[in-house]
N, C-alpha and C positions, 0 to 999 in steps of 0.2 A: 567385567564390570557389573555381572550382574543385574537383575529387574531393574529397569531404569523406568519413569512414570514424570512427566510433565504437568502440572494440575492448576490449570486458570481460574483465578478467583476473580478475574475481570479484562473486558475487552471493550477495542473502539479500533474505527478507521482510522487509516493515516496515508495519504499520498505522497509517493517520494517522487520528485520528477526527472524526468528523461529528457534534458535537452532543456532551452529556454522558455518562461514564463511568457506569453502573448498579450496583446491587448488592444484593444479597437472603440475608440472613441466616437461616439453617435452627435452630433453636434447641431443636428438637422432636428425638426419639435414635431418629426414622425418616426415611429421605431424602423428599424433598418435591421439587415441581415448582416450578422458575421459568421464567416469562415474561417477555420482555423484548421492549418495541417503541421504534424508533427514534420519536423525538419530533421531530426535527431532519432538513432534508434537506439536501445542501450538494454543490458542485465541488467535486474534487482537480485540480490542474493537476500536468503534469511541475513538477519542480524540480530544478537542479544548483547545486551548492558554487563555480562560477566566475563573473566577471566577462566582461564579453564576450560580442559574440554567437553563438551557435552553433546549426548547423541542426538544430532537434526533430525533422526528420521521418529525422535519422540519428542521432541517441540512440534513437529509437524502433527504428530497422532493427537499431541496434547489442545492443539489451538485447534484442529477441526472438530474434536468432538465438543469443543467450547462454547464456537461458534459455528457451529453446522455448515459448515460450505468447503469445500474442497480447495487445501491451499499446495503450494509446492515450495518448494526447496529454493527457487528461483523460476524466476518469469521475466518476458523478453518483453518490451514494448517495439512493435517495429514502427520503421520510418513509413509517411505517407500517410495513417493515418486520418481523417481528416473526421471533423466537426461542424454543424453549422447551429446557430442558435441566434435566436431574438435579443436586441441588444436595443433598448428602451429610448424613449429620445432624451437628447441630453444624458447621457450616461457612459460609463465605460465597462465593457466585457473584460474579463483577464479568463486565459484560458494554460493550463498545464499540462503537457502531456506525459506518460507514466505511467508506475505500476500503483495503483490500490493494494495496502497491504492492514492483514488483519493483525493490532497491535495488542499484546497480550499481555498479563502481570501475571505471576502465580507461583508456584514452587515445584522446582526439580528436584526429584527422589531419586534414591540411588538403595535398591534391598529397601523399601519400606523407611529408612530414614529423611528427616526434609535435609535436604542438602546445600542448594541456595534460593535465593529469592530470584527470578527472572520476569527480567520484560525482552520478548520480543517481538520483532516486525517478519510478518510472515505473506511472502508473495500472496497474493488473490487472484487478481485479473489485471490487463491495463487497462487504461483507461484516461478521461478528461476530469479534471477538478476546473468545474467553472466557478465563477464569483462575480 
């Protein structure tokens, strides 16, 4: 297949989640603690927007020299983890457990030609997306 080259013209986060979304309503007019633990444990795999095969171990080279942080091919969120955070009065916590994935746009080369346009979602870490 020849030099193959991934090349991000731009990036952002994205949470996919592991299991169900939480939520804990404060309803008392002093802040309160919530706790939240993942119930659920699950794979994230890369994923891109194209048809066609294309080499994962240069989307992976391509989004971390993009964004500087070491990503994988897939990552596991496990069961148990747990969180706890400040949850305001009168308010509600929503809490998701999950992998953090760095989400990429750019063009896959294949010999120095652009070849297609890609976006993908590339494991990071797990993690909690609060709101």
């Amino acid at each position: 297949m020849g030099n193959t080259t991934y090349t991000v013209t731009s990036f952002s986060n994205s949470h996919k989640a592991v299991g169900p979304t939480q939520s804990n309503h404060n309803g008392t007019s002093h802040a309160a603690t919530s706790t939240f633990t993942a119930t659920v444990s699950g794979t994230v795999s890369i994923a891109w927007n194209v048809s066609g095969s294309l080499k994962v171990d240069r989307l992976v080279a391509g989004a971390e020299v993009a964004t500087g942080v070491n990503l994988s091919a897939s990552l596991t969120a496990s069961l148990g983890n747990s969180i706890t955070v400040r949850t305001p009065a009168r308010k509600t916590t929503t809490a998701t457990y999950g992998v953090w994935r760095k989400k990429t746009k750019g063009d896959y080369h294949v010999c120095g030609q652009k070849k297609k346009k890609v976006t993908a979602w590339t494991p990071w870490r797990a993690g909690w997306y609060i709101k």
